[in-house]
N, C-alpha and C positions, 0 to 999 in steps of 0.2 A: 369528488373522491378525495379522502384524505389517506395518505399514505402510514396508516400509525401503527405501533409494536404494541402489544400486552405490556403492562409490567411486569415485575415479577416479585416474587413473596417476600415482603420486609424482613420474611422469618429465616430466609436461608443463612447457612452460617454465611459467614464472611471469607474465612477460608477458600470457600466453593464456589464464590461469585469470582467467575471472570467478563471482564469487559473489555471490548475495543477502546484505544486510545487515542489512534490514529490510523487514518488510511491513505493508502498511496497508488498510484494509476503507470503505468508504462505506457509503450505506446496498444501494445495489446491484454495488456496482466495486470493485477495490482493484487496488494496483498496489506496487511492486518498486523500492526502489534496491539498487543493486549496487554492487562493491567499486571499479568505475572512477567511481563520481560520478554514470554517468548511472540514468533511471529508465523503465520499463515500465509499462504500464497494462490492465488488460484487465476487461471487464462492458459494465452496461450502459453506455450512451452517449447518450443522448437529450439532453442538456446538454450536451454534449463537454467530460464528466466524464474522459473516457481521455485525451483531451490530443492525439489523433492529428490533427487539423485536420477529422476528419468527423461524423455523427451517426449512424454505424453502429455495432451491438453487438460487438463483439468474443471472441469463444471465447477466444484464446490472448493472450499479454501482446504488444504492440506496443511498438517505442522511439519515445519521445520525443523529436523531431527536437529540435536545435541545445538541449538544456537537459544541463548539464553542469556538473561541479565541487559535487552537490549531495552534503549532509551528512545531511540529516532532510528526511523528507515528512511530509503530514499530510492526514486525510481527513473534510473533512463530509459532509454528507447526496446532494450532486448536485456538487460539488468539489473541487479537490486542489490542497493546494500543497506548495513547495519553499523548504527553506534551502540557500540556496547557501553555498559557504566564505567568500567573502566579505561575506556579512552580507545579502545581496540577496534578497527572496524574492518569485518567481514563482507565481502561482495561476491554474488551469484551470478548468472547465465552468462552472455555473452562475453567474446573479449577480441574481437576482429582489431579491436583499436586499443587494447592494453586496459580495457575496465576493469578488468583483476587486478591492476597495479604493475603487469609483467607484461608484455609484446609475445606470446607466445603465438598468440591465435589460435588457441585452446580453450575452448567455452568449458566454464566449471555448473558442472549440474546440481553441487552442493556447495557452503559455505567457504568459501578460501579467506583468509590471515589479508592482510594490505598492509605491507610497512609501509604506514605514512609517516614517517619523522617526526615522530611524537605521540602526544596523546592526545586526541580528537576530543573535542568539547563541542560541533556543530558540525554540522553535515549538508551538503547538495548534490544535486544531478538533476541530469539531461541528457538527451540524447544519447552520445561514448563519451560521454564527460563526468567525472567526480571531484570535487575540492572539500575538502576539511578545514576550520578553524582548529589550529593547535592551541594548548595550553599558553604558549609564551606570544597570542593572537596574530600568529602570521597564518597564511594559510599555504596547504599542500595541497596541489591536483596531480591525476592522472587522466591519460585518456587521451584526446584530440589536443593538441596547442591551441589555446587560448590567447595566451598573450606572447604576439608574435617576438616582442622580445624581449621575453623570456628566456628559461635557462632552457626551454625543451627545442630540440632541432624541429620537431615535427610532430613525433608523438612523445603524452609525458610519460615515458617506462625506464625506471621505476619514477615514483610519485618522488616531486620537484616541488620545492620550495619559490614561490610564486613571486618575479622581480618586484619591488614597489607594495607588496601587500604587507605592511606589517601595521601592529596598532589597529589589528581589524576585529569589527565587532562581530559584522554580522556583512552574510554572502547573499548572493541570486545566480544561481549556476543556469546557464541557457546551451543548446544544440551550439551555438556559434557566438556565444556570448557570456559573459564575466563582470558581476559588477560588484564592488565591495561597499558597506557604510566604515566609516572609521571612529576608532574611539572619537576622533574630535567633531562626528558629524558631518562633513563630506561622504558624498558618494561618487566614488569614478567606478568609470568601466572601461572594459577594450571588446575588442571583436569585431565582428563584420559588421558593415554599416551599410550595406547593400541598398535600402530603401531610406537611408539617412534617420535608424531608429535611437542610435546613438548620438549623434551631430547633424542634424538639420541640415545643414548650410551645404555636405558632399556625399559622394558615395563611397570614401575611401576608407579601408579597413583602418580600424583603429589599433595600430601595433603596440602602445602601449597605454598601461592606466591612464586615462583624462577623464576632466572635469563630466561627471552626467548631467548635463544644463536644464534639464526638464523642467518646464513652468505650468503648473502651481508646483509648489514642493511637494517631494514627494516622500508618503511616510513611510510605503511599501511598493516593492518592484517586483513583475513576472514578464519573464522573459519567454515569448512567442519563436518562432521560426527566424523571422524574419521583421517583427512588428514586436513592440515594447508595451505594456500596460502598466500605469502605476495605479494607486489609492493614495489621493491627497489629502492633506488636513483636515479638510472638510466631509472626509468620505466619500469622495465622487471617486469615479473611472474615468481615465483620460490614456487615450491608446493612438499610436502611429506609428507607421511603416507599410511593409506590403497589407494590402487589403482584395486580395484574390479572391477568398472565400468571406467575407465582409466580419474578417475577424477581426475587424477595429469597432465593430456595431455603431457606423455611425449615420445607418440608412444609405448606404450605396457600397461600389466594390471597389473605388477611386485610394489611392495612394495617397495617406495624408502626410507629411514629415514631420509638423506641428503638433504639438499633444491636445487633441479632440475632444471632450468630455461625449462618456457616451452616455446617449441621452436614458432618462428613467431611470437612474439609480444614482439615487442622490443619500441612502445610509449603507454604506457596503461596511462589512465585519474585516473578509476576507477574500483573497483573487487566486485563484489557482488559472495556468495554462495551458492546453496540450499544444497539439502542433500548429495546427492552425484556429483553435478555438480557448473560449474565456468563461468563465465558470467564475460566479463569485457566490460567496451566502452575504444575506443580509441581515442587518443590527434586528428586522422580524423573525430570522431564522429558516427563511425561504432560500432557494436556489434561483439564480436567473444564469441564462448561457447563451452563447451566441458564437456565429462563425462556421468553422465545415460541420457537416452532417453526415459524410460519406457512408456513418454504421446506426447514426441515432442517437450521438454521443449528446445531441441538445437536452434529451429526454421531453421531447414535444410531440411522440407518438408520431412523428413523419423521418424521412432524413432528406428532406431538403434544408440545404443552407439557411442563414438567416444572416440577416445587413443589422438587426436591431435585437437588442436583450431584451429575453419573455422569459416569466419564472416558468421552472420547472413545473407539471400540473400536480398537485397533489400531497407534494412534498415541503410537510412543515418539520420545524425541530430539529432542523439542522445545525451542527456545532463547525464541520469542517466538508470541506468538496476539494475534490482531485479532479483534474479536467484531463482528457486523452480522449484516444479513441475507445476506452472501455472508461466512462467516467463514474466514480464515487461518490457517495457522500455518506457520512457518517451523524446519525440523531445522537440526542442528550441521552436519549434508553438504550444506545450503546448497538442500536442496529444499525447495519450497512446496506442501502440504496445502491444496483450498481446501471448506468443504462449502457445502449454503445454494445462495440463487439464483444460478442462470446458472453452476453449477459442474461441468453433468455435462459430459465430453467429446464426447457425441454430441450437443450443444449443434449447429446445422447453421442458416449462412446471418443471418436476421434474428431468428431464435426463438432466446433462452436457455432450457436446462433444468435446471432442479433436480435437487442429487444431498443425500441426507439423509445419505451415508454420504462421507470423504474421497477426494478424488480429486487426485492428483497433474496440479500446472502444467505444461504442457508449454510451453515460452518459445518465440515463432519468432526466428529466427538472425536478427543483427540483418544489414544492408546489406552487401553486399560493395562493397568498393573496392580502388583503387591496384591495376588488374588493370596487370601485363605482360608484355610477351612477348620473347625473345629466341632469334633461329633463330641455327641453326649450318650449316657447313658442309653438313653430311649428309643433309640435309633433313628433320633433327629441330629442336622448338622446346621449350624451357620456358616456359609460363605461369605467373605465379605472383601472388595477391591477399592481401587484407588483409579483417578486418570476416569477417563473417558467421557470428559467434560466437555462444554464446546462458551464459546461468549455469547453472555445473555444480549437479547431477551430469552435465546433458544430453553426452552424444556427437555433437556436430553430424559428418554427413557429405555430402561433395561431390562432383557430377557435373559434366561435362563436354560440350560438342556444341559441333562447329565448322564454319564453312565460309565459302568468299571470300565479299567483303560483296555481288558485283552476282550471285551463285549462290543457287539457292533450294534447293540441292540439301546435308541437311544429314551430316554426318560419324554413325557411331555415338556412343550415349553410354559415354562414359568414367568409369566407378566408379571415384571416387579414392579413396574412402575418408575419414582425416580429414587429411588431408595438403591443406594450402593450395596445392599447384602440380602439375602434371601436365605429362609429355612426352609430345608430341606431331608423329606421324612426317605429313611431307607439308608441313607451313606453309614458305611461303619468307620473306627478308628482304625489306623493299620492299613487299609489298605487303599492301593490308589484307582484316582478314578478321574474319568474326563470329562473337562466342563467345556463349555461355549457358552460366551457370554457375549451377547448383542448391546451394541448402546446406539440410539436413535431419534435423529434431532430433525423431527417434521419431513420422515422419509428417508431423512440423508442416514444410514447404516454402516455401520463397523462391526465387524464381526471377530473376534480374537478365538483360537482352544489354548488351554490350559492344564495342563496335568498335576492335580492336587494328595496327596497324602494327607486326611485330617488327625490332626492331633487330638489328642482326650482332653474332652473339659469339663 
């Protein structure tokens, strides 16, 4: 079985074409920016993790009202935020531990502001954890203390400019961990070192930035629970720490402290990690994953654990993978794979359900707007709107039902197909009348009314 999307028509304008950019995974949610800026969300919700202003679960990805111009999202445990283009970054659901940027212990169900002391140019998270690389390359977190000494007593609220981090390139934000690259090429980190994923030789927290000693070099870091994975020069994986649910893939559940190569993947692109599992794509454009299985999140059609990396079955043409317990991946056609909790499509109402095997996003079309109308002589009208798009590959299509505003009495509906405007015989100028327009993306439905006055044309 190969998992693959339609293309879709070299002809559509350009304008019209929306595509996924990037996707992101929490512990239960993940969600969608797209190639207009804005972004979708879709899982669980009990935090108002999704961003939609409610605390209901959502099956399919919803937009994100009024959040736009963004460049990178990022996703902790029960939150989400946003880099905007202009340096601003917005964060959603949870805030038990100051993810908003404020200690309130106030979950925001929509987009909230984060003064981060400056203007953001990169972005992480984990777990209640956020940090930003600023323009002037220091970085700002909120959320849990990190670096125990640091500026924050305990938690960071508000967002605290980070001891020892400046000159910084590029971040790896973890549940209980902080590592930085520096303009000069080091990498240190701090945080727990519970299974000695940080420093080999103890178990003792590391209070502040030091040396990350990891041999072979490493050219990329993802930071696990408790257990470390890099991507060395060579493109291998090499992983130690806790190995409970054998998320070090190194054929057993044994505690390694020494960085392991895990065996079979010797071209890796890219590593994402959730809690206790490892996801990476490779230079073929496959998925392989390994570690807990508690929802299916391996997408191996079982959810028992695994000690060893097995690709994904089905699944070619991948550009990016998000690892959680609702794991992503994103193809080069701009479709979203999602497996793991709350990913089956017969997911129905307040109940998410589990699918162990990939099942394709279906996006709902986002709002329609800028409906209008203009009659002619003949007692024909054009309708025509704007909005209710969704990211390809979907095929959104549109229906139609009209009738005068003080009549209850409604028109047949009108299969437009995917055509934004429909003519329609009987509407006069002058007077107003009510429309409903359907937009509909392989099932998924939106339904808007409309009350139009056609102008003379």
């Amino acid at each position: 079985m190969s998992l693959a999307t339609p293309a879709y028509s070299k002809g559509a304008s350009v304008a019209n074409i929306i595509t996924v950019t990037q996707v992101v995974t929490g512990d239960q949610h993940a969600c969608a920016l797209r190639s207009d800026g804005k972004v979708m969300c879709w899982g669980n919700n009990e935090r108002g993790q999704v961003g939609n202003g409610t605390l209901l679960p959502q099956i399919h990805p919803v937009l994100i009202k009024n959040l736009v111009n963004v460049t990178k999202i990022v996703a902790g445990a029960v939150h989400t935020c946003a880099l905007r283009k202009d340096g601003k970054v917005f964060c959603w659901g949870g805030n038990n531990w100051a993810q908003m940027g404020t200690y309130t212990k106030v979950d925001a169900q929509l987009p909230k502001a984060v003064a981060v002391l400056g203007r953001a140019i990169a972005i992480g998270a984990a777990g209640v954890n956020t940090c930003v690389i600023l323009t002037t390359a220091s970085v700002s977190c909120w959320g849990t203390r990190l670096i125990a000494a640091g500026p924050c007593p305990g938690i960071c609220s508000p967002p605290a400019i980070q001891q020892g981090m400046t000159k910084v390139r590029q971040i790896w934000v973890g549940r209980t961990n902080l590592c930085a690259k520096f303009i000069s090429g080091a990498i240190k980190c701090a945080g727990s070192n519970a299974f000695g994923q940080l420093q080999p030789d103890n178990n003792n927290q590391i209070l502040e930035l030091s040396a990350f000693t990891a041999r072979p070099q490493a050219k990329t870091i993802s930071l696990g629970d408790a257990d470390v994975c890099i991507v060395s020069e060579d493109n291998r994986v090499s992983c130690w720490g806790n190995n409970a649910s054998g998320q070090l893939g190194n054929g057993n559940n044994d505690t390694v402290r020494e960085p392991a190569v895990v065996p079979g993947l010797s071209a890796v692109k890219s590593l994402s990690s959730g809690s206790d599992s490892h996801c990476v794509v490779m230079t073929d454009a496959t998925v392989s994953c390994w570690g807990q299985n508690f929802f299916g999140q391996l997408g191996r059609g079982t959810q028992e654990p695994a000690v060893n990396a097995a690709p994904v079955p089905g699944l070619t043409g991948v550009t990016q993978v998000s690892a959680g317990a609702m794991t992503c991946a994103l193809q080069k056609t701009s479709a979203v794979w999602c497996w793991g909790f709350g990913s089956d499509p017969f997911s129905n109402g307040l109940t998410l359900v589990n699918s162990a095997s990939p099942v394709r996003v279906v996006f709902t079309p986002d709002p329609i707007s800028s409906v209008k109308a203009v009659a002619f002589p003949n007692k024909k009208a054009i309708i025509t709107w704007a909005g209710g798009l969704a990211p390809r590959p979907a095929v959104v299509k549109y229906s139609v039902a009209w009738r005068l505003a003080n009549s209850k009495q409604w028109s047949a509906i009108l299969n437009v197909g995917t055509t934004r405007a429909v003519t329609i015989t009987g509407m006069l100028p002058g007077k107003k009348y009510a429309v409903e327009i359907s937009a509909s993306n392989s099932g998924v439905e939106k339904t808007q009314l409309f009350y139009v006055t056609p102008t003379r044309g």
